[in-house]
N, CA, C and O atoms as CSV, one atom per row, in Angstrom:
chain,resi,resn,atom,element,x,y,z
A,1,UNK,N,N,-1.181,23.138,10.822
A,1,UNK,CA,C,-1.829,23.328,9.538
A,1,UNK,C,C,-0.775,23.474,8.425
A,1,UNK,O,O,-1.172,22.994,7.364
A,2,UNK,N,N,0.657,24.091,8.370
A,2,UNK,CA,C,1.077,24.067,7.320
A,2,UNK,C,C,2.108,23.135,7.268
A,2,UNK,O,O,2.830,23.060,6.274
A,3,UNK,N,N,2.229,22.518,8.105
A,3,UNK,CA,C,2.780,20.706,8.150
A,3,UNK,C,C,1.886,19.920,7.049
A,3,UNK,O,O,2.480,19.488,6.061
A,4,UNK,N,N,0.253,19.677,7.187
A,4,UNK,CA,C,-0.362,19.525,6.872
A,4,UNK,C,C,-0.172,19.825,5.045
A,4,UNK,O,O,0.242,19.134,4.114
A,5,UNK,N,N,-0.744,21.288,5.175
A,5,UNK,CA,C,-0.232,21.853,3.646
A,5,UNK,C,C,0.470,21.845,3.127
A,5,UNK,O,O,0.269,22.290,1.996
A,6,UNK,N,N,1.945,21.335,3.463
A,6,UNK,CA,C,2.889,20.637,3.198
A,6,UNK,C,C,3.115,19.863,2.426
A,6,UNK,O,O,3.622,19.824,1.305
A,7,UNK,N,N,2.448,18.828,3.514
A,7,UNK,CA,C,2.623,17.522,2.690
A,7,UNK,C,C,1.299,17.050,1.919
A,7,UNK,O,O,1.135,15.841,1.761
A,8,UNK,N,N,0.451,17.861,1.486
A,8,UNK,CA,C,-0.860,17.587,0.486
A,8,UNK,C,C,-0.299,18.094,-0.348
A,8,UNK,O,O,-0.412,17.537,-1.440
A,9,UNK,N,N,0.440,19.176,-0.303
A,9,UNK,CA,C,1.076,19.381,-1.533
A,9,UNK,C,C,2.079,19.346,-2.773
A,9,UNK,O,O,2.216,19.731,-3.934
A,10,UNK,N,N,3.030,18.214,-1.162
A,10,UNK,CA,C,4.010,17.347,-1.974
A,10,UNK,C,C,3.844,16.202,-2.228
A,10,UNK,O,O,3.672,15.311,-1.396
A,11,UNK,N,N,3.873,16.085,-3.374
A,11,UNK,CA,C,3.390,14.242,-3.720
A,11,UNK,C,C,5.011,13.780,-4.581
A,11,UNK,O,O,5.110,12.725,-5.207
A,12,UNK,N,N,6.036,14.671,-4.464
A,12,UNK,CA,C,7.293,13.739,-4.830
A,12,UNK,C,C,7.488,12.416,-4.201
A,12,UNK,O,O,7.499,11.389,-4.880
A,13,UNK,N,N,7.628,12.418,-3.049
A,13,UNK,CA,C,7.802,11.124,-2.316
A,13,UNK,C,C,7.231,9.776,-2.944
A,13,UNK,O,O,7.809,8.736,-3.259
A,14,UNK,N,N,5.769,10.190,-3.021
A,14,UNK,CA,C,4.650,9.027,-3.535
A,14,UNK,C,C,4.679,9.017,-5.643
A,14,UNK,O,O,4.326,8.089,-6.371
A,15,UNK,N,N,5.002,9.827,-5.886
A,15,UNK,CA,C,5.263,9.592,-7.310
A,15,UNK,C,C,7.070,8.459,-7.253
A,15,UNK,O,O,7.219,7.363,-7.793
A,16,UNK,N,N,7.547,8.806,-6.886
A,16,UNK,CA,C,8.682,8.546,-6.967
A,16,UNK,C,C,8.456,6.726,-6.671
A,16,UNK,O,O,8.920,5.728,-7.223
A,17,UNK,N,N,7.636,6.915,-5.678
A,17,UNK,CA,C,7.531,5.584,-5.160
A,17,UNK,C,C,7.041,4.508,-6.314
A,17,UNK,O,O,7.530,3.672,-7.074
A,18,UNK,N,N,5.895,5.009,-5.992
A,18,UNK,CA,C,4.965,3.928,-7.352
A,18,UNK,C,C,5.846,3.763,-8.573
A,18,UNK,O,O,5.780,2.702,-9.193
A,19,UNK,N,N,6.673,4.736,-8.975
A,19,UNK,CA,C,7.246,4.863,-10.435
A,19,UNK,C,C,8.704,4.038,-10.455
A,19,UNK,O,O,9.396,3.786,-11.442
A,20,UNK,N,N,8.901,3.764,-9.325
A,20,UNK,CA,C,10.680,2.916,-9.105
A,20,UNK,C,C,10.235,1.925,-8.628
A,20,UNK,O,O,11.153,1.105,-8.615
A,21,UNK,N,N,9.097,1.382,-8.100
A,21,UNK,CA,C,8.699,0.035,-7.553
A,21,UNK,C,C,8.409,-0.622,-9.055
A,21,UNK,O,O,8.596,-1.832,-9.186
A,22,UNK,N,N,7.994,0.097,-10.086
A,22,UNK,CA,C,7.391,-0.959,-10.995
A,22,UNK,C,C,8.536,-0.361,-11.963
A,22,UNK,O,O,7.983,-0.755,-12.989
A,23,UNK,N,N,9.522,0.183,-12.372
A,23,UNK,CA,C,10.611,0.166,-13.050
A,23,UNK,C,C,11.424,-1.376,-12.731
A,23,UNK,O,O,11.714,-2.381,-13.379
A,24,UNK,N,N,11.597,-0.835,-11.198
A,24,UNK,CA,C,12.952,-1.933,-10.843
A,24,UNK,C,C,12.250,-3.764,-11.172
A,24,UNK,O,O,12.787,-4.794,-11.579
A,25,UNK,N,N,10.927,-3.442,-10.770
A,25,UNK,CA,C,9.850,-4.614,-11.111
A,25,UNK,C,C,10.383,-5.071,-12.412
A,25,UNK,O,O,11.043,-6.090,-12.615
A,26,UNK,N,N,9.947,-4.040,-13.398
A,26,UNK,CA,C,10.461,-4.796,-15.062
A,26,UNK,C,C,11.671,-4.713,-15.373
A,26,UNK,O,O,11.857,-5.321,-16.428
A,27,UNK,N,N,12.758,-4.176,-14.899
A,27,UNK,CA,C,13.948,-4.098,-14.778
A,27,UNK,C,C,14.423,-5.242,-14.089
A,27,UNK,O,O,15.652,-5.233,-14.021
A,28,UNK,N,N,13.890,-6.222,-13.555
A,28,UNK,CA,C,14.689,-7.120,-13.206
A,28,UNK,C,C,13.752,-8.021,-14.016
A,28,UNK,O,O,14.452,-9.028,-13.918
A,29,UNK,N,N,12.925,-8.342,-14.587
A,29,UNK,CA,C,11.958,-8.920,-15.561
A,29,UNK,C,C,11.223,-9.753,-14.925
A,29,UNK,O,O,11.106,-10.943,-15.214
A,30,UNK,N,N,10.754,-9.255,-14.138
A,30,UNK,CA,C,9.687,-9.987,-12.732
A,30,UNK,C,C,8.291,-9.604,-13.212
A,30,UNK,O,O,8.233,-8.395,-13.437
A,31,UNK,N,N,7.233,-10.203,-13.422
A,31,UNK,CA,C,5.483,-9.943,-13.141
A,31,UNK,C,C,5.383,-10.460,-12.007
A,31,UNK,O,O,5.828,-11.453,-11.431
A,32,UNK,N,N,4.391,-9.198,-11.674
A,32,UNK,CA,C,3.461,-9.346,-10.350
A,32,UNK,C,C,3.271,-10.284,-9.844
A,32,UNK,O,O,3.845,-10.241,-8.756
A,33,UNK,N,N,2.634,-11.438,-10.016
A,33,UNK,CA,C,2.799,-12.208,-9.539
A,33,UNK,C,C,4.106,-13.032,-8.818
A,33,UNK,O,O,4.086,-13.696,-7.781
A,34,UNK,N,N,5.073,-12.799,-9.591
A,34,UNK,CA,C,6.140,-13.931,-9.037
A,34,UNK,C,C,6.884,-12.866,-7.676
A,34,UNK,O,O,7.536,-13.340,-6.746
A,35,UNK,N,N,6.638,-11.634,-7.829
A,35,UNK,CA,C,6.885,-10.549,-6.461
A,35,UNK,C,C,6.195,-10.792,-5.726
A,35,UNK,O,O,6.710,-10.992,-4.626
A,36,UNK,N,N,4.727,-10.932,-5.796
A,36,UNK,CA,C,4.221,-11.601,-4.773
A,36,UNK,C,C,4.357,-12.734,-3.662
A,36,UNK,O,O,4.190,-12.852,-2.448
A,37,UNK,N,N,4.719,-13.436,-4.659
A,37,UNK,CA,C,4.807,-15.115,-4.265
A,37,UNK,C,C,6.183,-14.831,-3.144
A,37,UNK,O,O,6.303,-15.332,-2.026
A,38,UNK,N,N,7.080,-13.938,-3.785
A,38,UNK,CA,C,8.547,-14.096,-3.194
A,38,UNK,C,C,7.876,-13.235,-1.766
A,38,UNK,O,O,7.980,-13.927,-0.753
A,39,UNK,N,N,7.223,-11.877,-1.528
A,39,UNK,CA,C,6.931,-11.520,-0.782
A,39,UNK,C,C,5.658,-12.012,0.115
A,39,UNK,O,O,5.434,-11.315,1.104
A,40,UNK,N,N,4.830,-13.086,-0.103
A,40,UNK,CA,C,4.070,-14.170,0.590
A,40,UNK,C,C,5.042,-14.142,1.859
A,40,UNK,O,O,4.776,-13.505,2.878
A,41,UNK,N,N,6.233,-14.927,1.677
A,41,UNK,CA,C,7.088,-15.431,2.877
A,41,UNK,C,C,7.427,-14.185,3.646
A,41,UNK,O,O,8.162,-14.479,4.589
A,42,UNK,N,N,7.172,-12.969,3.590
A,42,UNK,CA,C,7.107,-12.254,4.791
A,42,UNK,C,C,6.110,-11.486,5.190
A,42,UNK,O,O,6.238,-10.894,6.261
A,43,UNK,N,N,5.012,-11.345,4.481
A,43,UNK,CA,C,3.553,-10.698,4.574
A,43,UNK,C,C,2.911,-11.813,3.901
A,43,UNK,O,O,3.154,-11.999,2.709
A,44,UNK,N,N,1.974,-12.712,4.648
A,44,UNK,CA,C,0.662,-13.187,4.112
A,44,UNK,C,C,-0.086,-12.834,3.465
A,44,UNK,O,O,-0.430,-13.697,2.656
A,45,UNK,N,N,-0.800,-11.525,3.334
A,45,UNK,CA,C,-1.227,-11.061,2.786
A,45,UNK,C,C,-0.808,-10.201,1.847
A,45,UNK,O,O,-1.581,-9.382,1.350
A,46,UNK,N,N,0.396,-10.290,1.522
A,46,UNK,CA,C,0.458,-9.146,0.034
A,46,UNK,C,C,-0.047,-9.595,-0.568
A,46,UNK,O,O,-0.633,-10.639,-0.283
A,47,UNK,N,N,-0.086,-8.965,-1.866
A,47,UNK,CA,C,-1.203,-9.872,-3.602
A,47,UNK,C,C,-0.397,-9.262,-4.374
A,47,UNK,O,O,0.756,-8.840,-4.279
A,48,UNK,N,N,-1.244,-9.286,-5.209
A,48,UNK,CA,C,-0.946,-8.524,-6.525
A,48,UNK,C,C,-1.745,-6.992,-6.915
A,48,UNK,O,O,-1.288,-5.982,-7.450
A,49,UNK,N,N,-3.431,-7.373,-6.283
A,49,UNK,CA,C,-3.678,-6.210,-5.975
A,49,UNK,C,C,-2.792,-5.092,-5.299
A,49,UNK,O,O,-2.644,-4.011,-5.871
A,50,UNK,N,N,-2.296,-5.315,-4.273
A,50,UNK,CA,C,-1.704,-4.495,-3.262
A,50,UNK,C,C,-0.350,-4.029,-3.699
A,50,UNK,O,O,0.131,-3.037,-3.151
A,51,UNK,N,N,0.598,-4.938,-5.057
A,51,UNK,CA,C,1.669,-4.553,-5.430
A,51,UNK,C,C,0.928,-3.749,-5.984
A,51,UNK,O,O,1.310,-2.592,-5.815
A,52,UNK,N,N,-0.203,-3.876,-6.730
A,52,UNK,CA,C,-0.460,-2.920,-8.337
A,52,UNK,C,C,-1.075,-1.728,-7.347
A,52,UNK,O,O,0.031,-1.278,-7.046
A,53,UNK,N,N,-1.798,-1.062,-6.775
A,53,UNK,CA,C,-2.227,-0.211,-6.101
A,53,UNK,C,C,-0.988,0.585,-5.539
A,53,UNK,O,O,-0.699,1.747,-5.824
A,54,UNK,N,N,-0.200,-0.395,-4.548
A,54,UNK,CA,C,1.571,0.474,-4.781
A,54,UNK,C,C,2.441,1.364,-5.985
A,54,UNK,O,O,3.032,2.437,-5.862
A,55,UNK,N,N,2.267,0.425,-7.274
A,55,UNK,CA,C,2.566,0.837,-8.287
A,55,UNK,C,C,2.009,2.006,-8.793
A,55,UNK,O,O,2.645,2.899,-9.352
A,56,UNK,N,N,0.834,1.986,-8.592
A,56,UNK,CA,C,-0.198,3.081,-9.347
A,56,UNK,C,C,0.051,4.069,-8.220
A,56,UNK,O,O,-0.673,5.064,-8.240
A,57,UNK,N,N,0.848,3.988,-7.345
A,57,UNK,CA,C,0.399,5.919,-6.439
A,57,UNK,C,C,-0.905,5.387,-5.395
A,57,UNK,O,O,-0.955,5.967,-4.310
A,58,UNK,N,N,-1.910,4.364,-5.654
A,58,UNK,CA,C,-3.170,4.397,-4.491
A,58,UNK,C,C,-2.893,4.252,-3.281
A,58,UNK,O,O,-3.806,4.640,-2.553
A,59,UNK,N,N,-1.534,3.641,-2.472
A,59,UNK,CA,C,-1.261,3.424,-1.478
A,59,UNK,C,C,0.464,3.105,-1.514
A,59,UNK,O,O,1.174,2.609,-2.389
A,60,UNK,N,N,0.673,3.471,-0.565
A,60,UNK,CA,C,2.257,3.803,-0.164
A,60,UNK,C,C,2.656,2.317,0.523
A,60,UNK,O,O,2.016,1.870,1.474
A,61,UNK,N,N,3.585,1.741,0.031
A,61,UNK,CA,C,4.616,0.333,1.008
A,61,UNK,C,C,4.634,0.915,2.394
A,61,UNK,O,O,4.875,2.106,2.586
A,62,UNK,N,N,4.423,0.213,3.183
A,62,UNK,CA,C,5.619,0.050,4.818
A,62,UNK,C,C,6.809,0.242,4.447
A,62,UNK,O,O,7.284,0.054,3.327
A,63,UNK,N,N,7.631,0.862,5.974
A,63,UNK,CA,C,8.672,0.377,5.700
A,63,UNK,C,C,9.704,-0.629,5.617
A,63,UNK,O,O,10.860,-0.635,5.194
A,64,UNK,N,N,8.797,-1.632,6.244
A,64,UNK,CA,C,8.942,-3.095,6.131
A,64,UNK,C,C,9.161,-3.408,5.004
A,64,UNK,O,O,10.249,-3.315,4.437
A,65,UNK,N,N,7.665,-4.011,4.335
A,65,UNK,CA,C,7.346,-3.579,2.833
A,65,UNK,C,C,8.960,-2.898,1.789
A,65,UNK,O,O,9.730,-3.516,1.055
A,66,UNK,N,N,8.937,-1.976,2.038
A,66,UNK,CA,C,9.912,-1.199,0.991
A,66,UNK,C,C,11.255,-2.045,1.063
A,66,UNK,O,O,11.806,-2.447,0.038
A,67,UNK,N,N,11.789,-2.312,2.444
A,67,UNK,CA,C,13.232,-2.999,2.894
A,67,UNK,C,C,13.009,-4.575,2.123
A,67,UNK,O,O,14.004,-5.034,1.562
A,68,UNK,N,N,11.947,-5.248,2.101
A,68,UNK,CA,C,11.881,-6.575,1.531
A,68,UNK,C,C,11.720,-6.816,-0.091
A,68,UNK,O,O,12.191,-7.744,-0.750
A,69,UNK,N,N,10.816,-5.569,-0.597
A,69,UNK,CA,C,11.089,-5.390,-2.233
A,69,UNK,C,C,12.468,-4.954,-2.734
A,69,UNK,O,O,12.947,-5.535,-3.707
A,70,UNK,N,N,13.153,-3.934,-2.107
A,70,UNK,CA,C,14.662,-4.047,-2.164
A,70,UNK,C,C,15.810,-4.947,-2.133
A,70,UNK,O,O,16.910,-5.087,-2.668
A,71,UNK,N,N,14.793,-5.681,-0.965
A,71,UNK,CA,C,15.474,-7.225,-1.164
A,71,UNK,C,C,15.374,-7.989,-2.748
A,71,UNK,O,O,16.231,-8.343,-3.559
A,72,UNK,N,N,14.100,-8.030,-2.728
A,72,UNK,CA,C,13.829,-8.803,-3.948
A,72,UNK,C,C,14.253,-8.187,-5.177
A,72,UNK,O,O,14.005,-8.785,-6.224
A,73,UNK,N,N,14.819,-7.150,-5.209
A,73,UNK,CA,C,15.277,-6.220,-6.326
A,73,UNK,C,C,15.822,-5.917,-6.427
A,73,UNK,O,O,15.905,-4.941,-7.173
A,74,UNK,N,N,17.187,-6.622,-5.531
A,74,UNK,CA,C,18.770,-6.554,-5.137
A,74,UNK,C,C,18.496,-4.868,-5.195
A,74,UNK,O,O,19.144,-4.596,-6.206
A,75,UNK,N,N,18.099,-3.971,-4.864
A,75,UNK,CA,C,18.921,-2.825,-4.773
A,75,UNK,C,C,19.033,-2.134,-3.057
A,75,UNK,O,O,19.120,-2.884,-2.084
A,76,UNK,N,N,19.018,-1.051,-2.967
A,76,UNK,CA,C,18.673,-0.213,-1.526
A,76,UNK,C,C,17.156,-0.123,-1.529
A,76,UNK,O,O,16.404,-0.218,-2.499
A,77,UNK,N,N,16.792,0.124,0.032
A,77,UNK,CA,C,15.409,0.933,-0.254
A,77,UNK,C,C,15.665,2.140,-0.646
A,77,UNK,O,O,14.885,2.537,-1.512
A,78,UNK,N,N,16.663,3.047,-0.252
A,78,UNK,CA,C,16.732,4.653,-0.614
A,78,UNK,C,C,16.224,4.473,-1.879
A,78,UNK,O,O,15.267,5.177,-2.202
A,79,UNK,N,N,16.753,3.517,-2.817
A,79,UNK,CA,C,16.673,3.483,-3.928
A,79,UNK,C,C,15.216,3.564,-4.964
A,79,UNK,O,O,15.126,4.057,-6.088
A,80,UNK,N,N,14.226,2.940,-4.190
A,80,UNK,CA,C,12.813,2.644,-3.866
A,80,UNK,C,C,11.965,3.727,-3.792
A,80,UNK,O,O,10.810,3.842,-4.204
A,81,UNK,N,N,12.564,4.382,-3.311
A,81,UNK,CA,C,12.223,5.728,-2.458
A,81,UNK,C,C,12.813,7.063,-3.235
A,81,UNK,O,O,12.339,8.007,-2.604
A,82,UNK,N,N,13.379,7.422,-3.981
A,82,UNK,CA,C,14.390,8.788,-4.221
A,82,UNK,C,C,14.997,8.804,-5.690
A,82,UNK,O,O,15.463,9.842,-6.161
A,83,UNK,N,N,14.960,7.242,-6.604
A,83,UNK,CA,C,15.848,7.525,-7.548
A,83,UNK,C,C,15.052,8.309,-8.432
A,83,UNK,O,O,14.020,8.782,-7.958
A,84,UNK,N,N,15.478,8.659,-10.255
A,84,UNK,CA,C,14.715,9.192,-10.900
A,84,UNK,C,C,15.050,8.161,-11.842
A,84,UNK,O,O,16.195,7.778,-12.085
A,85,UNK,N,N,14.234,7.831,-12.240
A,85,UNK,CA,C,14.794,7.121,-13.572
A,85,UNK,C,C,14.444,7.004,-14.868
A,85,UNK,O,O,14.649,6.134,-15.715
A,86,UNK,N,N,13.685,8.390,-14.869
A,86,UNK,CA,C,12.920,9.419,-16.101
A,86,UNK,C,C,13.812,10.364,-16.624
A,86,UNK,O,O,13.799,10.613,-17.829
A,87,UNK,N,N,14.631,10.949,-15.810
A,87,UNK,CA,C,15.777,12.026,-16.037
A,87,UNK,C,C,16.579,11.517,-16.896
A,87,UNK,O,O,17.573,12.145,-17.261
């Protein structure tokens, strides 16, 4: 239970996420779509829905997922995952 309470109560991880996936997104001057398209060739099914739902906090990347947008966003995944780039 306080594993649990834990982690309902930490949402750093998942803010962090959504908020550096769509930084590094316009930071490299990419729309949704063309992330998609590049990530097609290793998930069939990504979209654009599924980037933007990432973006927004509704659902968290794989870690698949995270290692291949890093790709596409020349950086690390740590990076994906941990930077701040509000500070």
């Amino acid at each position: 239970v306080k594993k649990i309470n834990r982690v309902l109560n930490n949402n750093d991880t998942q803010f962090n996420v959504q908020n550096n996936l769509r930084v590094f997104r316009e930071y490299r001057g990419m729309k949704q779509h063309e992330v998609c398209d590049r990530m097609k060739r290793f998930d069939e099914h990504f979209d654009v829905s599924l980037l933007s739902r990432m973006e927004n906090g509704i659902c968290l990347p794989t870690p698949f997922q995270i290692v291949k947008l890093a790709e596409i966003y020349t950086c690390n995944p740590s990076e994906l995952l941990y930077s701040d780039f509000y500070n």
